[in-house]
N, CA, C and O atoms as CSV, one atom per row, in Angstrom:
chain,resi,resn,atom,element,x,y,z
A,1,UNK,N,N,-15.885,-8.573,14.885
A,1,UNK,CA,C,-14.964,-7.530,14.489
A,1,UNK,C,C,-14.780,-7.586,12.977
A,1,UNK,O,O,-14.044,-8.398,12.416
A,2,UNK,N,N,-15.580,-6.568,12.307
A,2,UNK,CA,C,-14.702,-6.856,10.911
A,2,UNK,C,C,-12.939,-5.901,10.771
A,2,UNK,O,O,-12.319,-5.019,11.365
A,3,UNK,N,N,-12.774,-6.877,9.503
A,3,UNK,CA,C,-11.480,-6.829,9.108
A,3,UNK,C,C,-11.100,-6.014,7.922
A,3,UNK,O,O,-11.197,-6.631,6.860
A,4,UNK,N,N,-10.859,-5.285,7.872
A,4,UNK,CA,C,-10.165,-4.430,6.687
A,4,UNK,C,C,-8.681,-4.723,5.782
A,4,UNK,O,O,-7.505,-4.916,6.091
A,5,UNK,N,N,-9.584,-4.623,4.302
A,5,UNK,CA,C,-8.362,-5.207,3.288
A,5,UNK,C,C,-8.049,-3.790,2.744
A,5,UNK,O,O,-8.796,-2.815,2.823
A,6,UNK,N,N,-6.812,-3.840,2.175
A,6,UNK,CA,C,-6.517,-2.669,1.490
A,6,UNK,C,C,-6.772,-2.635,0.288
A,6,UNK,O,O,-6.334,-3.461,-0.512
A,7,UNK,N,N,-7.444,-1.767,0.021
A,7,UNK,CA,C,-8.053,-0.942,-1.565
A,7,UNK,C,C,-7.658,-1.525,-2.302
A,7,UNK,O,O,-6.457,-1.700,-2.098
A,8,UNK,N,N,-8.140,-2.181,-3.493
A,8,UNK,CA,C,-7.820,-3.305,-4.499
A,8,UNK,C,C,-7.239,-2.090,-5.204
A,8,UNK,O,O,-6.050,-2.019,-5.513
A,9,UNK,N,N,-8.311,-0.947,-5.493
A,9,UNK,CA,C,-7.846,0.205,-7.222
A,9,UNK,C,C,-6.029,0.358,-6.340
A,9,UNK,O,O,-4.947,0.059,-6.846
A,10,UNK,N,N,-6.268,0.854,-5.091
A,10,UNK,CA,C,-4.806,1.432,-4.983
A,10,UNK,C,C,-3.389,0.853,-5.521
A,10,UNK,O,O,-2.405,1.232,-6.156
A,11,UNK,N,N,-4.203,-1.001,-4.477
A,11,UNK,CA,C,-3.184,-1.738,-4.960
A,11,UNK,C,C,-2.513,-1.840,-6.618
A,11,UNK,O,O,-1.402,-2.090,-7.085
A,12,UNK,N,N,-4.015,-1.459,-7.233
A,12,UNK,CA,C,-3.354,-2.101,-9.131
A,12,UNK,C,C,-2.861,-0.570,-9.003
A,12,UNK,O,O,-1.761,-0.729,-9.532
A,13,UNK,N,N,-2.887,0.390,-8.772
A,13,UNK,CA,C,-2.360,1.579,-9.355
A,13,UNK,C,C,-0.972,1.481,-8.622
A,13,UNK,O,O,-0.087,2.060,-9.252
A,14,UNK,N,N,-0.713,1.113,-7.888
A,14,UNK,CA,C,0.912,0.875,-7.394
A,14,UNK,C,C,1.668,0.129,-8.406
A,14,UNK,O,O,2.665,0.465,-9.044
A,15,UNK,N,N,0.593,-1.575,-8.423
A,15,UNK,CA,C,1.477,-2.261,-9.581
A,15,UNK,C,C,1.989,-1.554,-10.948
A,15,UNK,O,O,3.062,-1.711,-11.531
A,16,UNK,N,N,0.656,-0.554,-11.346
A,16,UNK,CA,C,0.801,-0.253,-12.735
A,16,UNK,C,C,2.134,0.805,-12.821
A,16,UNK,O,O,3.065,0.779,-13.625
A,17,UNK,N,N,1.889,1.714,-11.733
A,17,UNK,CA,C,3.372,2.525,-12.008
A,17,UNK,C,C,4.456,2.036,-11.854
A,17,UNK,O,O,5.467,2.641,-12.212
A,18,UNK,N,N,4.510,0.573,-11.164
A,18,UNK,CA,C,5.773,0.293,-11.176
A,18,UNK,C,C,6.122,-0.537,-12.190
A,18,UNK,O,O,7.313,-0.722,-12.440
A,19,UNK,N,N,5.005,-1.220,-12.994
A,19,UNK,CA,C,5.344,-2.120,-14.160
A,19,UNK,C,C,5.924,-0.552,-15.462
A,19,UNK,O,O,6.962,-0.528,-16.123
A,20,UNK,N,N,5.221,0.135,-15.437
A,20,UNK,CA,C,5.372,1.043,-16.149
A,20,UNK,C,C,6.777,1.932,-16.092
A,20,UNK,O,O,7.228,2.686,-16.955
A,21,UNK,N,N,7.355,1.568,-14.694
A,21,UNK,CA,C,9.255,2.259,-14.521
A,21,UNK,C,C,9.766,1.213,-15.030
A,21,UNK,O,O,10.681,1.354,-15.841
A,22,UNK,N,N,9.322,-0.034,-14.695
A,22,UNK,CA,C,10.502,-1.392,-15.487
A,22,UNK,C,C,10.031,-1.264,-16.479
A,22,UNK,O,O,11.010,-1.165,-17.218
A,23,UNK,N,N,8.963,-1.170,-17.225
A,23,UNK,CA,C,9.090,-1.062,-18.734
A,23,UNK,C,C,10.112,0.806,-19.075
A,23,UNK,O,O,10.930,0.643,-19.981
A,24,UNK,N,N,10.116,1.628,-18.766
A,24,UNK,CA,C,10.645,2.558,-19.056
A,24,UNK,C,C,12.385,1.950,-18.899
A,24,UNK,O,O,13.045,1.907,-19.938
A,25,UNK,N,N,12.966,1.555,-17.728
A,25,UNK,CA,C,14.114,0.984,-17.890
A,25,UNK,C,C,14.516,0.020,-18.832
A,25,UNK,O,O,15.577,0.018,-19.455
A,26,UNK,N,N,13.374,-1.004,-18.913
A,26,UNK,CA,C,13.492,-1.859,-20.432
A,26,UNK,C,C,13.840,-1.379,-21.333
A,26,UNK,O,O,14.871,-1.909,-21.746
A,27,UNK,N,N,13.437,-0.436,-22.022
A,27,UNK,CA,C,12.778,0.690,-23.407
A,27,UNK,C,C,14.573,1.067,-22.889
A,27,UNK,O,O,15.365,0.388,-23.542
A,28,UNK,N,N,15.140,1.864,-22.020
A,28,UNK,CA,C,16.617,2.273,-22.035
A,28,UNK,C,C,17.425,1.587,-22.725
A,28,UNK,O,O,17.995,1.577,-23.816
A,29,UNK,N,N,17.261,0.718,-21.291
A,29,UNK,CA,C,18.173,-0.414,-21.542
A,29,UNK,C,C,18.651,-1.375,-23.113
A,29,UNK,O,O,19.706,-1.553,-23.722
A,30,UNK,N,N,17.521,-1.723,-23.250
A,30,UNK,CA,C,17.246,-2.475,-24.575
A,30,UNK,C,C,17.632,-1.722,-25.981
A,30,UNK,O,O,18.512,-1.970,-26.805
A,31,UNK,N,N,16.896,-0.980,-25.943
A,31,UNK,CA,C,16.091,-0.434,-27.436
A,31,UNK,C,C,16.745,1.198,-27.974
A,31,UNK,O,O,16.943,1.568,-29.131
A,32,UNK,N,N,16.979,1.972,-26.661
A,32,UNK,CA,C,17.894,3.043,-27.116
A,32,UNK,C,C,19.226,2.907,-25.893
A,32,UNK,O,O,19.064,3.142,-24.695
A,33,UNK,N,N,20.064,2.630,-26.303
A,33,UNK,CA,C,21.087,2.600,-25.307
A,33,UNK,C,C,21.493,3.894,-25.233
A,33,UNK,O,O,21.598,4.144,-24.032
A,34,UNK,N,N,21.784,4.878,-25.897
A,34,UNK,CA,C,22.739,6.002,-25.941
A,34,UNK,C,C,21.708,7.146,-25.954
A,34,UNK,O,O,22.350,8.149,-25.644
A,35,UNK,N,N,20.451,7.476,-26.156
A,35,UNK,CA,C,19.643,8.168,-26.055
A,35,UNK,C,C,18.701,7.786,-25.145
A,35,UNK,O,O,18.684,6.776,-24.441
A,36,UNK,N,N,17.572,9.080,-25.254
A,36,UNK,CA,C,16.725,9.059,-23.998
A,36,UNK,C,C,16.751,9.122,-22.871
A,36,UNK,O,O,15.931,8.596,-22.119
A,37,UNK,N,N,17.797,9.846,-22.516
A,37,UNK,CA,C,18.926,9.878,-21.293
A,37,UNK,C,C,17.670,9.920,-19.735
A,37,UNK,O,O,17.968,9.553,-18.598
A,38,UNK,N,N,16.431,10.420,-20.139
A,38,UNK,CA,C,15.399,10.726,-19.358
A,38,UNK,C,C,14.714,9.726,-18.539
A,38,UNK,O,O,14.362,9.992,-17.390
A,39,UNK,N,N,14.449,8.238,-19.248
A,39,UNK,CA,C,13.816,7.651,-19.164
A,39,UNK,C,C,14.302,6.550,-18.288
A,39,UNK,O,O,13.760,5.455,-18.440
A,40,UNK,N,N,15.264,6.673,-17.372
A,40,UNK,CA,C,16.058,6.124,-16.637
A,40,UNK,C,C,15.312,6.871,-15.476
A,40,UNK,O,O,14.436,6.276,-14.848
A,41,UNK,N,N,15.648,8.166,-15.184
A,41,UNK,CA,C,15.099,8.903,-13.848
A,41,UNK,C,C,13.556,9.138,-14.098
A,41,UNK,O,O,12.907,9.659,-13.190
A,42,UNK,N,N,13.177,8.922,-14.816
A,42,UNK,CA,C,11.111,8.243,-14.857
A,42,UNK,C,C,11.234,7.597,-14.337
A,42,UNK,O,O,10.962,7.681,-13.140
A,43,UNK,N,N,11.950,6.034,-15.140
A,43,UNK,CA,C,10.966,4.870,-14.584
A,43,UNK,C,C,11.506,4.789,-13.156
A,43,UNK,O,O,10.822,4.249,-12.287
A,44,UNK,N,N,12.797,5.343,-12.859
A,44,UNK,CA,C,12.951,5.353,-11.496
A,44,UNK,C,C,11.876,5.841,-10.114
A,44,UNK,O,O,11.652,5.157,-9.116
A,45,UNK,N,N,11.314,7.242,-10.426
A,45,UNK,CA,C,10.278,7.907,-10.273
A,45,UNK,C,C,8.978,6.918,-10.009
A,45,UNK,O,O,8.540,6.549,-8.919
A,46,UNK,N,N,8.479,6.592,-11.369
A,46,UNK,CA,C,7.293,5.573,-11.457
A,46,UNK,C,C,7.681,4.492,-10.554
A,46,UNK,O,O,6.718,4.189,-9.849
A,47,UNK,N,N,8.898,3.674,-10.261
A,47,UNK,CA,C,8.707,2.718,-9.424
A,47,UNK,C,C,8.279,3.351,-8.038
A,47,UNK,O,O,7.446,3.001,-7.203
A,48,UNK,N,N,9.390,4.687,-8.125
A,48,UNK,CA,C,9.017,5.044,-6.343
A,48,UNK,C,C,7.362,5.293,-6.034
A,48,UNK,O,O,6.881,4.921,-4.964
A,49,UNK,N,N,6.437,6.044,-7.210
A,49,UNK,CA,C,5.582,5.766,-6.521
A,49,UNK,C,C,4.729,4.955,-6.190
A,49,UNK,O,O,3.953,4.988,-5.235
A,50,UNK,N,N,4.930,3.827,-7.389
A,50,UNK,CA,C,4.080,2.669,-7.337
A,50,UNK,C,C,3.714,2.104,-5.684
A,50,UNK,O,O,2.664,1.722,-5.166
A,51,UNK,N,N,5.668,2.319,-4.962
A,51,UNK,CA,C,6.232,1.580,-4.311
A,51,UNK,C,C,5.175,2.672,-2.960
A,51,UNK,O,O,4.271,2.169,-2.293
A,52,UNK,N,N,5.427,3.545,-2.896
A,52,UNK,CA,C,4.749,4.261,-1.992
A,52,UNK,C,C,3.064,4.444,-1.854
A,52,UNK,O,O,2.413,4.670,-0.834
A,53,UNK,N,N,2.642,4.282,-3.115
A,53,UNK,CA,C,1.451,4.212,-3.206
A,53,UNK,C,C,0.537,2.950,-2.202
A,53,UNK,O,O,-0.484,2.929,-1.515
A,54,UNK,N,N,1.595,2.007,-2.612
A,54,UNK,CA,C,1.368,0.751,-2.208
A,54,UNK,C,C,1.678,0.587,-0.338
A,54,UNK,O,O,0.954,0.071,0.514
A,55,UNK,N,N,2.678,1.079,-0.232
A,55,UNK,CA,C,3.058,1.320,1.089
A,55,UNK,C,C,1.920,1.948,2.805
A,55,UNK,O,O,1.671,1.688,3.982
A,56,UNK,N,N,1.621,2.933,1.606
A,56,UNK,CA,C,0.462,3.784,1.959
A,56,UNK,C,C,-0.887,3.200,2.675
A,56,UNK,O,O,-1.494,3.389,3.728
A,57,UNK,N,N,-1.041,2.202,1.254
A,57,UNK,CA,C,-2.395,1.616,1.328
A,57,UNK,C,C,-2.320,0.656,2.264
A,57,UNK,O,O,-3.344,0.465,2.920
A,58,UNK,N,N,-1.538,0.117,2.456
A,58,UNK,CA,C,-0.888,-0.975,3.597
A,58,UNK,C,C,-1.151,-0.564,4.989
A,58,UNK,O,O,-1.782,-1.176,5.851
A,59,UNK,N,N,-0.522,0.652,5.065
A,59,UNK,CA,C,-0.707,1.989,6.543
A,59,UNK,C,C,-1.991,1.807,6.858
A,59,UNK,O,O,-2.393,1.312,7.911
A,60,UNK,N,N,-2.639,2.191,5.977
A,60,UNK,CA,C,-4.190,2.840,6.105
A,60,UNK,C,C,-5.024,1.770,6.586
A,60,UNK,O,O,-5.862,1.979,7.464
A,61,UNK,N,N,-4.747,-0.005,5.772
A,61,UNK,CA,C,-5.508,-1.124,5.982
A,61,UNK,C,C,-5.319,-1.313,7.789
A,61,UNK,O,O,-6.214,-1.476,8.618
A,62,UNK,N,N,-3.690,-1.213,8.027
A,62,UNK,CA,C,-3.270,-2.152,9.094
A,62,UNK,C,C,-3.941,-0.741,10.276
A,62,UNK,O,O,-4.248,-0.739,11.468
A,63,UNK,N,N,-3.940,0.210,9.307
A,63,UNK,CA,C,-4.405,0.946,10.944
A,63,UNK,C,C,-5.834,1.027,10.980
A,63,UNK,O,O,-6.179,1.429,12.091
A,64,UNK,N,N,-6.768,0.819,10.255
A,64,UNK,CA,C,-7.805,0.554,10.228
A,64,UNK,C,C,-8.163,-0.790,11.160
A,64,UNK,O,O,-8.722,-0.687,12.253
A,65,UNK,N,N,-7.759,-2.066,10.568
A,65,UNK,CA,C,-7.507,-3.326,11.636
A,65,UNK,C,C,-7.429,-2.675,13.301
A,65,UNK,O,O,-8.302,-2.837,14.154
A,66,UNK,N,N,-6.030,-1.846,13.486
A,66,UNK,CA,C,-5.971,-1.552,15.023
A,66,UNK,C,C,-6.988,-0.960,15.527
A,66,UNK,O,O,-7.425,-1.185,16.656
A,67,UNK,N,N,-7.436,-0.167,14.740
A,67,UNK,CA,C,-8.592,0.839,15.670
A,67,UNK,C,C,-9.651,-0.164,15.873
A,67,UNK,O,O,-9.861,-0.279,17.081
A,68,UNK,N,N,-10.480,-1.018,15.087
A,68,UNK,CA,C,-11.103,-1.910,15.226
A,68,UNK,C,C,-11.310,-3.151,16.021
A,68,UNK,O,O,-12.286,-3.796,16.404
A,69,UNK,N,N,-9.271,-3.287,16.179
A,69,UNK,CA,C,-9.358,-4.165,17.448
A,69,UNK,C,C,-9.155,-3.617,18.753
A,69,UNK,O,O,-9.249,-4.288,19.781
A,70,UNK,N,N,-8.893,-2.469,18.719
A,70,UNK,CA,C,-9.247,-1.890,19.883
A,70,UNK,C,C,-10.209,-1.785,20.256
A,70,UNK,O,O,-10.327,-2.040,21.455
A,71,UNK,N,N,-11.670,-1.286,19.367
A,71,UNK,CA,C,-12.379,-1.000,19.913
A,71,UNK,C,C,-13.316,-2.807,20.236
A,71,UNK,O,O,-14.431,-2.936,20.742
A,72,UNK,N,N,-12.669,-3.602,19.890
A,72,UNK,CA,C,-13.253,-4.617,20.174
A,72,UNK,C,C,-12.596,-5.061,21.433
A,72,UNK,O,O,-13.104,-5.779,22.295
A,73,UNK,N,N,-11.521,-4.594,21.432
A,73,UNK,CA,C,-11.012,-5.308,23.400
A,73,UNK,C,C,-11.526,-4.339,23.936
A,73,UNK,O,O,-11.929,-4.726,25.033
A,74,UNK,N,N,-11.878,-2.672,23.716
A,74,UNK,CA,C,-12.474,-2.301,24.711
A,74,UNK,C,C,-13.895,-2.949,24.785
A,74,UNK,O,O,-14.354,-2.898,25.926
A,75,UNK,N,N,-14.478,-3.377,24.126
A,75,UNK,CA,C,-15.698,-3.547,24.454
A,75,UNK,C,C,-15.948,-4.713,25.153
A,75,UNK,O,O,-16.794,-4.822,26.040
A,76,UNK,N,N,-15.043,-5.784,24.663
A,76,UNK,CA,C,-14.885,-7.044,25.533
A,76,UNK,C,C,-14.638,-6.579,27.090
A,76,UNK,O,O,-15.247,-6.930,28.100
A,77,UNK,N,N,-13.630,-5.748,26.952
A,77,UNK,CA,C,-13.291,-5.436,28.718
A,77,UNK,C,C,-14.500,-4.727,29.112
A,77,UNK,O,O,-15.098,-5.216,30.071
A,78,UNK,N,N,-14.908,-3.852,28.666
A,78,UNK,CA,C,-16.391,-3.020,29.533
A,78,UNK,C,C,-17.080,-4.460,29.707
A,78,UNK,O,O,-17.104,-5.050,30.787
A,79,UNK,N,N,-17.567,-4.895,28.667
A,79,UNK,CA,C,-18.443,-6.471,29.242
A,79,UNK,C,C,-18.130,-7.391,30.436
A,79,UNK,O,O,-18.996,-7.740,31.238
A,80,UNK,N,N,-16.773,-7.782,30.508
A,80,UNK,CA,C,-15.804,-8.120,31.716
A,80,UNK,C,C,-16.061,-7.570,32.952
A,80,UNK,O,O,-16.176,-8.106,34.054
A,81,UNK,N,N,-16.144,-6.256,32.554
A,81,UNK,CA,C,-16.467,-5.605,33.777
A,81,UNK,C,C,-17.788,-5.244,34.966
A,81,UNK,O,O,-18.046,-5.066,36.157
A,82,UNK,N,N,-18.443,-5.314,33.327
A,82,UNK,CA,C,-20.189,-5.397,33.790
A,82,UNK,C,C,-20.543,-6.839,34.215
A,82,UNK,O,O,-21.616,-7.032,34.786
A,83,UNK,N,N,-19.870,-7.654,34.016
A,83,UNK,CA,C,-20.010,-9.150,34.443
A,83,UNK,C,C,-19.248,-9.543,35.826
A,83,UNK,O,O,-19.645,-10.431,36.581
A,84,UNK,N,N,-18.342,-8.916,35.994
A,84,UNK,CA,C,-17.606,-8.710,37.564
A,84,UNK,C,C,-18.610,-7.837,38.713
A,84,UNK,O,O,-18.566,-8.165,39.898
A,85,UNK,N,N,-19.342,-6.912,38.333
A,85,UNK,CA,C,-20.007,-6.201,39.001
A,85,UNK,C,C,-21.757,-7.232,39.780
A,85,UNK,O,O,-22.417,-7.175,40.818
A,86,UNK,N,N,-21.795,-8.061,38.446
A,86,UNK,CA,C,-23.276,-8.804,39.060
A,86,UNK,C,C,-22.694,-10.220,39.942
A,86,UNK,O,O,-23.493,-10.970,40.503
């Protein structure tokens, strides 16, 4: 049965948008306190999709895995079965 990993690019493109909302909250926080009023609901944004991006890719791996082990217990059981029959 092979095994399915989730997408390395996806994974770094999750990390990167979300390093890229904590640096946007940094940059607020830090460096302009009273301006840039914007860059608060970005990096908020950028984390969510990092966060979903990532989420996603997770979905896609683990359901990839199921279908695969399904089709490996079905095939074990048809064999089972053809071996009950002789």
């Amino acid at each position: 049965m092979k095994k399915y990993r989730p997408n390395t690019k996806a994974i770094i493109v999750g990390i990167i948008f979300m390093l890229a909302g904590i640096a946007c909250w940094v940059i607020k926080a830090s460096f302009i306190p009273n301006g840039a009023v914007f860059l608060f609901p970005v990096g908020l944004l950028l984390i969510c999709i990092g966060g979903l991006t990532m989420t996603i890719t997770a979905f896609v791996a683990m359901r990839k895995n199921d279908r695969a082990m399904s089709a490996f217990l079905k095939k074990q059981e048809q064999e089972r079965k053809a071996a009950e029959k002789k």
